[in-house]
Backbone of each chain as ProteinMPNN parsed JSONL, in Angstrom:
{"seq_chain_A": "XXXXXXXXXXXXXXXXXXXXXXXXXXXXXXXXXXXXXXXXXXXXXXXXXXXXXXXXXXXXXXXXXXXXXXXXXX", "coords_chain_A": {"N_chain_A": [[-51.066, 68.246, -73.441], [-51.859, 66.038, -71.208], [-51.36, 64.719, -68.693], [-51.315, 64.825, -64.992], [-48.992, 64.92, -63.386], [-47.37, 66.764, -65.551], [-49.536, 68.528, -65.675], [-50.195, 69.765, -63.062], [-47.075, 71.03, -62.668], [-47.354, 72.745, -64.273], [-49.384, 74.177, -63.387], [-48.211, 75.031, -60.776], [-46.524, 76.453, -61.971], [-47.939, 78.752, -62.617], [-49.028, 79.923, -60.545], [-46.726, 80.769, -59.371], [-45.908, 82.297, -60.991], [-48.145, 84.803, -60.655], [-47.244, 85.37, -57.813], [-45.516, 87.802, -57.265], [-47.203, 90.033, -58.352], [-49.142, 89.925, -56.239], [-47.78, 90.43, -54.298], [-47.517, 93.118, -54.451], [-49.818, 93.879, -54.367], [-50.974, 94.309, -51.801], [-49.027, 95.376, -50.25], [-46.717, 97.34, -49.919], [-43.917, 97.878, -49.544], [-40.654, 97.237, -51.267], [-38.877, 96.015, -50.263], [-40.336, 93.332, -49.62], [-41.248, 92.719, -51.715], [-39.285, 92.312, -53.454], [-38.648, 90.501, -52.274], [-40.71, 88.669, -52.194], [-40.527, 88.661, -55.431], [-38.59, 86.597, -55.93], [-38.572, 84.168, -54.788], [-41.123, 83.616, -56.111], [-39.54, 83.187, -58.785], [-37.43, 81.203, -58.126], [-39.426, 78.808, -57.283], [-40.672, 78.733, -59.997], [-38.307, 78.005, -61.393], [-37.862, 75.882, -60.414], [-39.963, 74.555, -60.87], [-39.832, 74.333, -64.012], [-37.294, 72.866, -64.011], [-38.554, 70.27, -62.889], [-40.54, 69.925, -65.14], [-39.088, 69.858, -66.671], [-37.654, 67.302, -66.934], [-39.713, 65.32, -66.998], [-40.389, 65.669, -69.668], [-38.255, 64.992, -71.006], [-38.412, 62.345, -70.742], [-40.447, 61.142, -71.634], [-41.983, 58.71, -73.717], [-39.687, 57.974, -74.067], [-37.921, 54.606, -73.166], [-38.405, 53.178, -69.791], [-35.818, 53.772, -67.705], [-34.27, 52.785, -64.912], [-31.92, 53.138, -63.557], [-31.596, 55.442, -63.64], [-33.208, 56.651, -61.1], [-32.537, 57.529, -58.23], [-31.262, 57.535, -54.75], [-32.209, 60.493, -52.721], [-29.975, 62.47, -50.749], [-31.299, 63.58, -47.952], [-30.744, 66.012, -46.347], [-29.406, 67.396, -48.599]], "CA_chain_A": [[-50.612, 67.262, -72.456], [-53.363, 65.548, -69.795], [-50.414, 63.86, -67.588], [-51.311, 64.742, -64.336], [-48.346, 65.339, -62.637], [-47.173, 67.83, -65.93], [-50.892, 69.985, -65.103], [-49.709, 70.031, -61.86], [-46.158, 71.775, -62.369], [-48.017, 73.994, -64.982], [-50.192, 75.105, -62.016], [-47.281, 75.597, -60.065], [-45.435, 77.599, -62.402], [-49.266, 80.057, -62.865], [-48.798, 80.453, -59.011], [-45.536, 80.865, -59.063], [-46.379, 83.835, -61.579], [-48.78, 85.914, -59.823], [-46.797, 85.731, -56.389], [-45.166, 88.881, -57.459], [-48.146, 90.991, -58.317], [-50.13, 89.689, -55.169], [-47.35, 90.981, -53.016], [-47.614, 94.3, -54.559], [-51.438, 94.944, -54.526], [-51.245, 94.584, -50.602], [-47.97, 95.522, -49.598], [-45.719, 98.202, -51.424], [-42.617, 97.982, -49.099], [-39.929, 97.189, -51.9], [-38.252, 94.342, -50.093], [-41.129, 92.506, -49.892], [-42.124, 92.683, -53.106], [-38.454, 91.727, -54.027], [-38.403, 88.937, -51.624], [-41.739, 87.263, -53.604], [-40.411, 88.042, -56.843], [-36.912, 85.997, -55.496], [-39.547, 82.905, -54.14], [-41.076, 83.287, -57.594], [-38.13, 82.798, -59.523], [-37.197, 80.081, -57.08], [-40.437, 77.984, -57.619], [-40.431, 78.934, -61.44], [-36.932, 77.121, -61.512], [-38.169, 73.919, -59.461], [-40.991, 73.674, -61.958], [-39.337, 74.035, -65.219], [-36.767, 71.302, -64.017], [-39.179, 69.264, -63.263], [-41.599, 69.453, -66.825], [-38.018, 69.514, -68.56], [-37.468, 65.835, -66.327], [-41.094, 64.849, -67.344], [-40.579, 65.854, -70.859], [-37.038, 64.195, -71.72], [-38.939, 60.463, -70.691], [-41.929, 60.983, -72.59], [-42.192, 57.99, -74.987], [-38.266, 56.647, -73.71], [-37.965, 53.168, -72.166], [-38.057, 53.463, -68.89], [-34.106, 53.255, -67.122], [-34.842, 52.495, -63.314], [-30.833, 53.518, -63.025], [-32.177, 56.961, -63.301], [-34.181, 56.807, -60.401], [-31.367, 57.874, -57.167], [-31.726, 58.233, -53.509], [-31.419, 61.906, -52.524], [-29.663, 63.189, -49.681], [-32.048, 64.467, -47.624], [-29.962, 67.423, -46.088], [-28.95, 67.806, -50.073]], "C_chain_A": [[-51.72, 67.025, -71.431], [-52.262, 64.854, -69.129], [-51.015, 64.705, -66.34], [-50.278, 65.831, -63.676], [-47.844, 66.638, -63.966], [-48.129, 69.321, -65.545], [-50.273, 70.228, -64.225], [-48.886, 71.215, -61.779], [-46.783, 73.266, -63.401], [-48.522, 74.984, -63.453], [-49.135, 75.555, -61.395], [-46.361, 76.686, -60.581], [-46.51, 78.957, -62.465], [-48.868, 80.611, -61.281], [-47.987, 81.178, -58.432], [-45.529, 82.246, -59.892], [-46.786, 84.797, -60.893], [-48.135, 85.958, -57.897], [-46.384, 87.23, -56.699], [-45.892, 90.176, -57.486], [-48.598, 91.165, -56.632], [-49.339, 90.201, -53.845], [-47.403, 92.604, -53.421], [-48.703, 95.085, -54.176], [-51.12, 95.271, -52.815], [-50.131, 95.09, -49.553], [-46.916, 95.979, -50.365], [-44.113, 98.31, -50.815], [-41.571, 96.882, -50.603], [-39.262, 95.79, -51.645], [-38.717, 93.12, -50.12], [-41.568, 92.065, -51.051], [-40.582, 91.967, -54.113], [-38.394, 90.42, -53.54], [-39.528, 87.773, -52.174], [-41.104, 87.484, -55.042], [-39.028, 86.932, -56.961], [-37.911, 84.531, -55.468], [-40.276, 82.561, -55.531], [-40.709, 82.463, -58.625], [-37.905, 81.284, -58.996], [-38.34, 78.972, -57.983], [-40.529, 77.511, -59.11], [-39.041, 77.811, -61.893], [-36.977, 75.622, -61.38], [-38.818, 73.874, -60.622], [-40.972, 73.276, -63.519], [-38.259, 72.794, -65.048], [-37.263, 70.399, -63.925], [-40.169, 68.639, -64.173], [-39.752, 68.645, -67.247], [-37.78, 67.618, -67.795], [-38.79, 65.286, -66.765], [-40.91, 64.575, -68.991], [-39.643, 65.17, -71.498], [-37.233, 62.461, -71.845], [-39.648, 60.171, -71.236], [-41.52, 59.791, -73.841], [-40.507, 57.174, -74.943], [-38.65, 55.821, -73.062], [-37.553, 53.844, -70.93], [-36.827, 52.766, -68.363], [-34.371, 53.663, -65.741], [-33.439, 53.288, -62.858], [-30.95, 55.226, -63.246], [-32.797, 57.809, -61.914], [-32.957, 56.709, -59.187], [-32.004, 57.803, -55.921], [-30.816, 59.256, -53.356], [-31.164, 61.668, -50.908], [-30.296, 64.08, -48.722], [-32.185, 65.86, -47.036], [-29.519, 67.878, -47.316], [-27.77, 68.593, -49.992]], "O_chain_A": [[-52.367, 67.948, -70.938], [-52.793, 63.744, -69.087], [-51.372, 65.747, -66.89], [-50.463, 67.03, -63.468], [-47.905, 67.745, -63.43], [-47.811, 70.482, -65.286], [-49.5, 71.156, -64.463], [-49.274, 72.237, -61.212], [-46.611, 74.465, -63.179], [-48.132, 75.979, -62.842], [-49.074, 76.783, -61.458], [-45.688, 77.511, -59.963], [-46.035, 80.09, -62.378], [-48.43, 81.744, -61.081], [-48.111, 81.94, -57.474], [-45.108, 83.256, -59.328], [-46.014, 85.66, -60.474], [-48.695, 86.571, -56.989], [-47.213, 87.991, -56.2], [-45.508, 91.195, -56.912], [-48.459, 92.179, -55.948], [-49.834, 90.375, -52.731], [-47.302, 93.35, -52.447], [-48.782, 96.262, -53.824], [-51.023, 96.46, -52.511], [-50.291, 95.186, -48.336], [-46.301, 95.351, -51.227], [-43.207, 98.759, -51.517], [-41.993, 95.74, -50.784], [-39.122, 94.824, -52.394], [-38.119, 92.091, -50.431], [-42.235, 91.048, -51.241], [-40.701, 91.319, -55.153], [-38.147, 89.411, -54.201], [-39.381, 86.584, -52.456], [-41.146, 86.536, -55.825], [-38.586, 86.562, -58.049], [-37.754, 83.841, -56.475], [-40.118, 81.462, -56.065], [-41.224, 81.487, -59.17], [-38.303, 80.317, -59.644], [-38.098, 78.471, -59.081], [-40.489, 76.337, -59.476], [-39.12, 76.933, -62.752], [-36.447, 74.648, -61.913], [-38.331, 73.167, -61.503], [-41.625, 72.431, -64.131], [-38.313, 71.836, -65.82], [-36.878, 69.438, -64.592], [-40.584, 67.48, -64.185], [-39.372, 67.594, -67.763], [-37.815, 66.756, -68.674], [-38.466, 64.105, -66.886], [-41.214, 63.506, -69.519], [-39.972, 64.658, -72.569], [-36.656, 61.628, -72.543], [-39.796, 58.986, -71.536], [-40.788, 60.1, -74.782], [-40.185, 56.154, -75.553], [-39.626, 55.976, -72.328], [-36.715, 54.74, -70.832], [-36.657, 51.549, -68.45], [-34.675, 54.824, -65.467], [-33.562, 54.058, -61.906], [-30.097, 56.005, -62.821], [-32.863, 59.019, -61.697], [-32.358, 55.635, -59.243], [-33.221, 57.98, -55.874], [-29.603, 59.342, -53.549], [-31.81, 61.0, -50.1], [-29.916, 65.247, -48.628], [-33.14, 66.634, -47.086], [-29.122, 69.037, -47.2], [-27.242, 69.021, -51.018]]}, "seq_chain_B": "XXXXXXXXXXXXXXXXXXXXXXXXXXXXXXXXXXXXXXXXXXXXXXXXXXXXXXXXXXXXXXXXXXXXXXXXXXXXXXXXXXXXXXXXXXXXXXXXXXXXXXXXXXXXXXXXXXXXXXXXXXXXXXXXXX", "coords_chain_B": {"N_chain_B": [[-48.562, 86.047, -43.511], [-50.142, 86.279, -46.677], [-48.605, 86.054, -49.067], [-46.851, 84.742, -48.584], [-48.119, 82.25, -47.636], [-48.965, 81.689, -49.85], [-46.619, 80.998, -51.463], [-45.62, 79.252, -50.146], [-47.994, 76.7, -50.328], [-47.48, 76.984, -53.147], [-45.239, 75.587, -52.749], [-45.275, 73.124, -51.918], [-47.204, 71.851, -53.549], [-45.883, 71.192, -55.163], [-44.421, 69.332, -54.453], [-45.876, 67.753, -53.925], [-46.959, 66.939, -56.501], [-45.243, 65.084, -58.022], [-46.785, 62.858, -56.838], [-49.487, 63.057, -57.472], [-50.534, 61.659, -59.61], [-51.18, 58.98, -58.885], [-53.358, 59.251, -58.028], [-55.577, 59.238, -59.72], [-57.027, 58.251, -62.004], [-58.155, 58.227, -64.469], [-57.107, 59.412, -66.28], [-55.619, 58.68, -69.024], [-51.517, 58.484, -69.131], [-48.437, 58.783, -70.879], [-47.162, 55.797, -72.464], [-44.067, 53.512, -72.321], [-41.789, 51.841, -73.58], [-41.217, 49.513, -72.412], [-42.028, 49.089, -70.862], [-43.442, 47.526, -67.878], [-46.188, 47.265, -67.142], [-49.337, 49.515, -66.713], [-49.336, 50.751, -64.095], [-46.549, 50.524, -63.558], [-44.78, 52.323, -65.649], [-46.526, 54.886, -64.895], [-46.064, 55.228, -62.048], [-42.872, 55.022, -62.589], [-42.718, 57.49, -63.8], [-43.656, 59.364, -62.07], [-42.213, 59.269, -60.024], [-39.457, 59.913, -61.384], [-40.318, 62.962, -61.962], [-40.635, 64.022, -59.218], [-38.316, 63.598, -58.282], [-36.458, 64.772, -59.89], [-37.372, 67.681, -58.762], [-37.53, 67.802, -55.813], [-34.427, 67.548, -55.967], [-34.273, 69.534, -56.941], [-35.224, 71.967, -55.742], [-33.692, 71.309, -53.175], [-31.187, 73.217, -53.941], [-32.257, 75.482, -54.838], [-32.688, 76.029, -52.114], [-30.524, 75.668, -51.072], [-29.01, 77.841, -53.045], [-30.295, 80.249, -51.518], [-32.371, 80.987, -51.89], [-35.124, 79.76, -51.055], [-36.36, 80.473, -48.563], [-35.047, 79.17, -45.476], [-36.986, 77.811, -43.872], [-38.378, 76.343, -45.205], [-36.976, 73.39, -45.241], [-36.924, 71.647, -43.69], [-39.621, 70.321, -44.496], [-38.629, 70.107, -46.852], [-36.883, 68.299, -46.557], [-38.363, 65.837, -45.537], [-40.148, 65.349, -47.268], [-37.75, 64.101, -49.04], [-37.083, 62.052, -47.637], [-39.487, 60.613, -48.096], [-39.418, 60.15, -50.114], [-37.385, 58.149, -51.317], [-38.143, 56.096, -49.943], [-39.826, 55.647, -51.106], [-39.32, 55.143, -53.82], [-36.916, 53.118, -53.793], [-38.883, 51.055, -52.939], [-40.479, 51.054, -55.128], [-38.121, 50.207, -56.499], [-37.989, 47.219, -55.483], [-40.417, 46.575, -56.406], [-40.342, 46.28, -59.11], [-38.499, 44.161, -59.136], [-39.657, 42.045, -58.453], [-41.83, 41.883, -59.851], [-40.721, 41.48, -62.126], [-39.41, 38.964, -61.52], [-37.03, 38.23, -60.78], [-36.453, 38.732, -58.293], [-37.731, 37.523, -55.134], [-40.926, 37.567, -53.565], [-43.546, 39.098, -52.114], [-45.477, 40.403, -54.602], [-47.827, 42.102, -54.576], [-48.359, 43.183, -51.66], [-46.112, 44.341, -51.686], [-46.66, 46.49, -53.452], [-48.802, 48.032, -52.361], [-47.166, 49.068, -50.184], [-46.092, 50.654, -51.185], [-48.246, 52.484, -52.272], [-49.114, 53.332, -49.994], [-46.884, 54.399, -48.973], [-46.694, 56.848, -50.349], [-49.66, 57.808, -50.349], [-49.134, 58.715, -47.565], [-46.962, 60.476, -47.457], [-48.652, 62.545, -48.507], [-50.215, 62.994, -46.556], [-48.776, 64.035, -44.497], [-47.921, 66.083, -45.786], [-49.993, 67.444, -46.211], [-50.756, 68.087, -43.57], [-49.13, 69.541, -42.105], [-49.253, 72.378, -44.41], [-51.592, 73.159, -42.903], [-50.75, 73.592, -40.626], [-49.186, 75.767, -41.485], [-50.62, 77.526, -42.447], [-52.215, 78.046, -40.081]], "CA_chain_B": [[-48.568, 86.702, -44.693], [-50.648, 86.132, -48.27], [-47.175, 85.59, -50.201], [-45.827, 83.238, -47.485], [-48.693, 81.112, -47.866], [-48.89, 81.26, -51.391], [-45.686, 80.264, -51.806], [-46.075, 77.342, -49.486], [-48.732, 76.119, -51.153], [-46.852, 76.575, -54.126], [-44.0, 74.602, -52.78], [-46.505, 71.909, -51.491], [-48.1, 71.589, -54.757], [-44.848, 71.11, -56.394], [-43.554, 68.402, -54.059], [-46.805, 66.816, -54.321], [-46.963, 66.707, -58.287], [-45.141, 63.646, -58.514], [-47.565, 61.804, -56.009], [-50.898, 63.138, -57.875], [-50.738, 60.866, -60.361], [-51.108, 58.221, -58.167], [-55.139, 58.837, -57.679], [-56.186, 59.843, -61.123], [-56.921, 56.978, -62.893], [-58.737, 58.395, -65.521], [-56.12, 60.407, -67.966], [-53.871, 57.685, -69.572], [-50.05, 58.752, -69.073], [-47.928, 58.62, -72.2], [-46.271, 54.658, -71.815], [-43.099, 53.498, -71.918], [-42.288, 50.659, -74.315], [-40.447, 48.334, -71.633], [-42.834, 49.614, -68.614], [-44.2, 46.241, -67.244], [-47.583, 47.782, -66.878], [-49.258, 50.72, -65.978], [-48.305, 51.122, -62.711], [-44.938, 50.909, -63.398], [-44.625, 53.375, -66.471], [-46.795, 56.125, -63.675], [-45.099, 55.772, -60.933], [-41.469, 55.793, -62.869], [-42.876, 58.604, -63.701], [-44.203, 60.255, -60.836], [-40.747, 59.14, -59.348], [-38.718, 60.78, -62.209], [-40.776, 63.642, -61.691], [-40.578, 64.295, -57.608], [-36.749, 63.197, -57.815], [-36.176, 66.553, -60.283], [-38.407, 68.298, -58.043], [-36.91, 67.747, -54.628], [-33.361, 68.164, -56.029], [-34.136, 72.205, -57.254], [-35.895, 72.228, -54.379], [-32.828, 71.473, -52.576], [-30.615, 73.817, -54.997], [-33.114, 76.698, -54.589], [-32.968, 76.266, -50.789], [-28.673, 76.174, -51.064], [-28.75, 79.455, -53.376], [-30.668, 81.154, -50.761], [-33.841, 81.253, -52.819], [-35.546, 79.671, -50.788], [-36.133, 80.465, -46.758], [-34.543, 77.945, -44.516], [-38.007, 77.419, -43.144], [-38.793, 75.191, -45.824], [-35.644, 72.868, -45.144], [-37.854, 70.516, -42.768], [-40.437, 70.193, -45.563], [-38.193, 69.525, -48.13], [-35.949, 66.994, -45.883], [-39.694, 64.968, -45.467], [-40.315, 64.763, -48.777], [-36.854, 62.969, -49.994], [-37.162, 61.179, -47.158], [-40.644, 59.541, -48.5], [-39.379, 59.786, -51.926], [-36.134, 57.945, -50.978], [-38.981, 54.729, -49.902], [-40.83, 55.063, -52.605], [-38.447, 54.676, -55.142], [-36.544, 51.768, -53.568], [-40.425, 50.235, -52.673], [-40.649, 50.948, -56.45], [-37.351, 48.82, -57.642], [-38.35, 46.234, -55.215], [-41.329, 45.776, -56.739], [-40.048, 45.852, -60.092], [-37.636, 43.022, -59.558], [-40.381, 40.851, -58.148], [-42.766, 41.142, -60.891], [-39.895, 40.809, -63.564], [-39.348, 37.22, -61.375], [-35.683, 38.689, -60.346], [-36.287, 38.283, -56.858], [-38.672, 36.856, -54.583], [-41.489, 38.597, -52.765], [-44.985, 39.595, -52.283], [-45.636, 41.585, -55.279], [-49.302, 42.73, -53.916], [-47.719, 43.727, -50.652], [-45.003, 45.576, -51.683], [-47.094, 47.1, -54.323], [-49.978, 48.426, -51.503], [-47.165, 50.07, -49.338], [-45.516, 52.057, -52.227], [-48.756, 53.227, -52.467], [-49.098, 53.759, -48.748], [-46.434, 55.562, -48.533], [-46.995, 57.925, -51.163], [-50.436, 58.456, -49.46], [-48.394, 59.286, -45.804], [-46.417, 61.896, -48.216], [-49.38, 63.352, -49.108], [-51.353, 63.301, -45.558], [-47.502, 64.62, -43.89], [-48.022, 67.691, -46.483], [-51.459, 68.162, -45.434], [-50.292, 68.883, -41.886], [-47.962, 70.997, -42.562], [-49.907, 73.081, -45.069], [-52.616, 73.535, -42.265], [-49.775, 74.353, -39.273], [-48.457, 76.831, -42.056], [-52.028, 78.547, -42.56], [-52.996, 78.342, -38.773]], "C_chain_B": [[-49.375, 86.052, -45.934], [-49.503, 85.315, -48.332], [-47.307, 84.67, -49.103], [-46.873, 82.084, -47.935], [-49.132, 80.799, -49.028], [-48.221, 80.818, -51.996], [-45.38, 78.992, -51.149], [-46.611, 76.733, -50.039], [-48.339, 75.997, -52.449], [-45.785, 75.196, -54.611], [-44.773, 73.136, -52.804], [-46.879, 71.214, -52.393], [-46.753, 70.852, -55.425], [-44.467, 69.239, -56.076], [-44.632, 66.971, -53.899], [-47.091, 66.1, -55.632], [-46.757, 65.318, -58.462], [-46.104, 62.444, -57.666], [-49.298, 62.093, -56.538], [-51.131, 62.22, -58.818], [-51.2, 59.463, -59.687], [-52.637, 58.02, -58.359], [-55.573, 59.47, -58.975], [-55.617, 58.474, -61.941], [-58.211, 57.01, -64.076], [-58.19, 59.398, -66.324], [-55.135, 59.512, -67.815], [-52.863, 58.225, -69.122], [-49.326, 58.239, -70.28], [-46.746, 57.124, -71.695], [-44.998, 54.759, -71.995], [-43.06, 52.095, -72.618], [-41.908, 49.756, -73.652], [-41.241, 48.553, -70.345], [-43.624, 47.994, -68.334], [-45.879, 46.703, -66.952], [-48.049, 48.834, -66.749], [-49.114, 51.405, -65.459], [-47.192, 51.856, -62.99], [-44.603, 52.173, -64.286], [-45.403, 54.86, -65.497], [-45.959, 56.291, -62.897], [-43.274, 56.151, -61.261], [-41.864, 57.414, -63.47], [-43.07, 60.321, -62.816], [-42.832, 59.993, -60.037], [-39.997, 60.254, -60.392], [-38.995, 62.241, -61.581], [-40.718, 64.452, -60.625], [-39.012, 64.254, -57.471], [-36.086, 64.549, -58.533], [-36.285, 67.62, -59.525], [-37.607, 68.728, -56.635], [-35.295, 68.61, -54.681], [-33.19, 69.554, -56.271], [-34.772, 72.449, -56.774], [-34.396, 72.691, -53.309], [-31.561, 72.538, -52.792], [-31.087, 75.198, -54.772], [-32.21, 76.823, -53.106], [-30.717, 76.592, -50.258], [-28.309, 77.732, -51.282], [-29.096, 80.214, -52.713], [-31.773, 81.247, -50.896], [-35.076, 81.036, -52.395], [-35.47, 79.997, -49.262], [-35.979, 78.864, -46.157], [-36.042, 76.971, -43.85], [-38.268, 76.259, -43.606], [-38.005, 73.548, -45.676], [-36.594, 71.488, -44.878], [-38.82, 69.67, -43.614], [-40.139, 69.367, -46.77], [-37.231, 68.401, -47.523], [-37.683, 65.529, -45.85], [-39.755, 64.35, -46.518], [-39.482, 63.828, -49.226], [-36.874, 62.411, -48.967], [-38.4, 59.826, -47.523], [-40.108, 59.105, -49.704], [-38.289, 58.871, -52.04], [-36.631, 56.557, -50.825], [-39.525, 54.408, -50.704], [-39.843, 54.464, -53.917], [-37.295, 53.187, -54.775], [-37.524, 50.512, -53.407], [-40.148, 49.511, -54.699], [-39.837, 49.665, -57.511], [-37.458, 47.784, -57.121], [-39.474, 45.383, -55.793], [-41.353, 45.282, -58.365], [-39.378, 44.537, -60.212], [-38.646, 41.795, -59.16], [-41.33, 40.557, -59.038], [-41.646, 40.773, -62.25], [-39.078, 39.217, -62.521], [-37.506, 37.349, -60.717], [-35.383, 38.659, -59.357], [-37.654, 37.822, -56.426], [-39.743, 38.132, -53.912], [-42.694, 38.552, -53.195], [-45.735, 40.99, -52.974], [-46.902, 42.364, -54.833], [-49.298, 43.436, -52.738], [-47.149, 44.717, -51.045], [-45.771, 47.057, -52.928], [-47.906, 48.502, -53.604], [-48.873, 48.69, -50.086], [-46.182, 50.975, -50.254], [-46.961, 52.509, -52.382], [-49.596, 54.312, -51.198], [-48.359, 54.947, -48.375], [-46.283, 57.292, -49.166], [-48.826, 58.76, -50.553], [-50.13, 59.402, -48.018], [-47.69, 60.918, -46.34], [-46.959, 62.832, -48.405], [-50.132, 64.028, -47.389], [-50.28, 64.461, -44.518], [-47.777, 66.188, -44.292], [-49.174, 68.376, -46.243], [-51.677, 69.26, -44.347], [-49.673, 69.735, -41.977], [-48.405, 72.218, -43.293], [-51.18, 73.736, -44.1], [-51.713, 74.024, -40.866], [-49.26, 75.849, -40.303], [-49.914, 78.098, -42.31], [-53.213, 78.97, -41.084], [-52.689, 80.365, -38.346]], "O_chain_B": [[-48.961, 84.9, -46.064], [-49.361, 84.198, -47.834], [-48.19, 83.812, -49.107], [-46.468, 81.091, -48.54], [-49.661, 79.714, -49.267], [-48.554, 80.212, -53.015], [-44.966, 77.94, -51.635], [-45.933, 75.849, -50.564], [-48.732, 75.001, -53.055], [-45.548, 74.451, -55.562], [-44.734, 72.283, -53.691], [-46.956, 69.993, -52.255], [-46.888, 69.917, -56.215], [-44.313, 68.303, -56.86], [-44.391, 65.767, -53.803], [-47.392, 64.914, -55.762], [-47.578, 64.495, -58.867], [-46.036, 61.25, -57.957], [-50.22, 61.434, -56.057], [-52.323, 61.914, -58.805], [-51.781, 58.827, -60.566], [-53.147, 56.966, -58.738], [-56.014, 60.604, -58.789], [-54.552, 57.962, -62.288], [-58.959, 56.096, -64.421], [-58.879, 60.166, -66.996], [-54.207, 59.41, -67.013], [-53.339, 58.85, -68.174], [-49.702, 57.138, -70.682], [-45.818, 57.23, -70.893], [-44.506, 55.884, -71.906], [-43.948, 51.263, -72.431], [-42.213, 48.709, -74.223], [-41.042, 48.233, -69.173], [-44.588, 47.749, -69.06], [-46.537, 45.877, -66.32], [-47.12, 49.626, -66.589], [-48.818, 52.561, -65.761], [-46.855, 53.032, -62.852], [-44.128, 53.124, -63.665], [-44.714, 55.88, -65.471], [-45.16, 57.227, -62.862], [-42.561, 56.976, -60.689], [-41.05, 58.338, -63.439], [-42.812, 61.522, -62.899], [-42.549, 60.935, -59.297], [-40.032, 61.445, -60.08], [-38.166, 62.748, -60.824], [-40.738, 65.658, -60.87], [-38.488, 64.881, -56.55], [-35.326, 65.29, -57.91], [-35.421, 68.496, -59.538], [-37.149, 69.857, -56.458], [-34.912, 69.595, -54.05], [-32.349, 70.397, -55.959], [-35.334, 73.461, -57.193], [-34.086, 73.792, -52.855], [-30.885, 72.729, -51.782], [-30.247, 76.06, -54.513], [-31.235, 77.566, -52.993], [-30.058, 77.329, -49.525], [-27.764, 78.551, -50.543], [-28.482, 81.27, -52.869], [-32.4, 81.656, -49.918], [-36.056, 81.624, -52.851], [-34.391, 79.74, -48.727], [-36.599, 77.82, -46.363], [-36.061, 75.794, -43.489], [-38.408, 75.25, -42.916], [-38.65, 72.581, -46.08], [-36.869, 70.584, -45.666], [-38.848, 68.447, -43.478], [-40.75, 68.515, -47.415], [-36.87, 67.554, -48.34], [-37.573, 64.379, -46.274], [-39.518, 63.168, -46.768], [-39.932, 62.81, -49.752], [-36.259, 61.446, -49.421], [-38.304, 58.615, -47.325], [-40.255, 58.005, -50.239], [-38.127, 58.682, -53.245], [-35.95, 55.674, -51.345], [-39.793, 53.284, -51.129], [-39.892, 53.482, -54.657], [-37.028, 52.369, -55.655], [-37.222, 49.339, -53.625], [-39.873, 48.443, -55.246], [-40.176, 48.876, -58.393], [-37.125, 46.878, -57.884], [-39.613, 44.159, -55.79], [-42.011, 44.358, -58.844], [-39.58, 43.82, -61.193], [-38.399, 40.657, -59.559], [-41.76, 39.417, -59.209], [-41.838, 39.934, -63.13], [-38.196, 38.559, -63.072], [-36.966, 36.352, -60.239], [-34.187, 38.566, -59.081], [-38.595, 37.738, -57.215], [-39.432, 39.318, -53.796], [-43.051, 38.133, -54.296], [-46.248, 41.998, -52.488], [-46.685, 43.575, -54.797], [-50.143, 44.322, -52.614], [-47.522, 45.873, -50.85], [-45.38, 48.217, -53.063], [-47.784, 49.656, -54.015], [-49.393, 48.59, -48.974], [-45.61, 51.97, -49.807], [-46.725, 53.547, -52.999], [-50.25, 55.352, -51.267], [-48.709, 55.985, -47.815], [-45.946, 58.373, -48.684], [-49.038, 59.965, -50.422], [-50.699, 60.406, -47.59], [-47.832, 62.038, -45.85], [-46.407, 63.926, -48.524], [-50.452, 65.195, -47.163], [-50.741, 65.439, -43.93], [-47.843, 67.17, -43.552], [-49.336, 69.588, -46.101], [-52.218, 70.352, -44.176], [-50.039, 70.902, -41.838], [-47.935, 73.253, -42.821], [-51.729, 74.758, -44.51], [-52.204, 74.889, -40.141], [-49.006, 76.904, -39.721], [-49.877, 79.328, -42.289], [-54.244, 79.63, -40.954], [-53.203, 80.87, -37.348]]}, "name": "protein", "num_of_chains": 2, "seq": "XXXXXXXXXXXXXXXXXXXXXXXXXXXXXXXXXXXXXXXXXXXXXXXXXXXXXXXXXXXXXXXXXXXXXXXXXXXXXXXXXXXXXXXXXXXXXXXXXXXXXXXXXXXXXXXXXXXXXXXXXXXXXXXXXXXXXXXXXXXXXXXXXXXXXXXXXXXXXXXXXXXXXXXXXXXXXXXXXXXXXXXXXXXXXXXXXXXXXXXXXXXX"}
């Protein structure tokens, strides 16, 4: 894939990987190290919804009635 | 903290994604057999894309998953993304002849404001690393 915005969430999900380690090397308190692998997870989540939203349009006609305004308090 | 700002920058990156496409105009994008042009097949894309994005953004930040901090961040974002994508069907209906309007205009501040999205996250990314 060369799309752009897919590299992108790739990158974000590599990042979203090593948070976990990177709180360990420098900081061994337990909660911390749970609270990045939680933020992790988190991120990991955003970025697979948004390939799998990237990936389900690939090569469909584009349907504009797809396209919503969010709620910005959600 | 490291983490904190690694995961900022994570988030950052994420909520940016759908607006990178925007300045890279040298890797095709896979079309769209009804897309009116290039443009349009990117940016429904880069819309699609940011509108996933935001929402398990917002979803995360419900379950807890995310710290509240981010709230502000992620309220910004669907607020740009919320212009862009109405910019977007405005400008669709004017080049498919469906309504009236200054397609060249409206074209050059959907891409405005997707720049403001980007310069907004900037700031923020540099108040979060001060």
């Amino acid at each position: 894939m060369t799309n752009p915005t897919l590299t992108l969430v790739l990158e974000i999900m590599q990042i979203a990987a090593s948070i976990a380690p990177a709180a360990a090397v420098g900081d061994s308190d337990a909660i911390e190290v749970a609270t990045a692998a939680q933020l992790a997870q988190a991120l990991l989540a955003i970025a697979q919804k948004a390939s799998a939203a990237y990936q389900a349009q690939v090569g469909n006609p584009i349907d504009v009635s797809l396209l919503h305004s969010i709620d910005p308090n959600g | 903290m490291t983490v904190t700002k690694v995961t900022l920058t994570a988030v950052l990156l994420l909520l940016l994604a759908g607006c990178a496409t925007k300045t890279n105009t040298t890797t095709k994008p896979p079309s769209h057999a009804n897309q009116l042009n290039a443009f349009d097949g990117q940016t429904y894309d880069t819309l699609l894309v940011a509108q996933s994005a935001i929402e398990s953004a917002q979803e995360q930040l419900k379950a807890g998953k995310l710290p509240e901090k981010y709230k502000p961040l992620i309220v910004k974002a669907a607020l740009s993304y919320n212009t862009a994508q109405a910019l977007y069907k405005t400008w669709r209906s004017i080049y498919t002849g469906a309504q009236a309007g200054d397609l060249a205009t409206v074209q050059a501040e959907l891409t405005t404001n997707i720049v403001d999205l980007t310069t907004q996250i900037d700031a923020l990314k540099q108040m979060v690393s001060k």
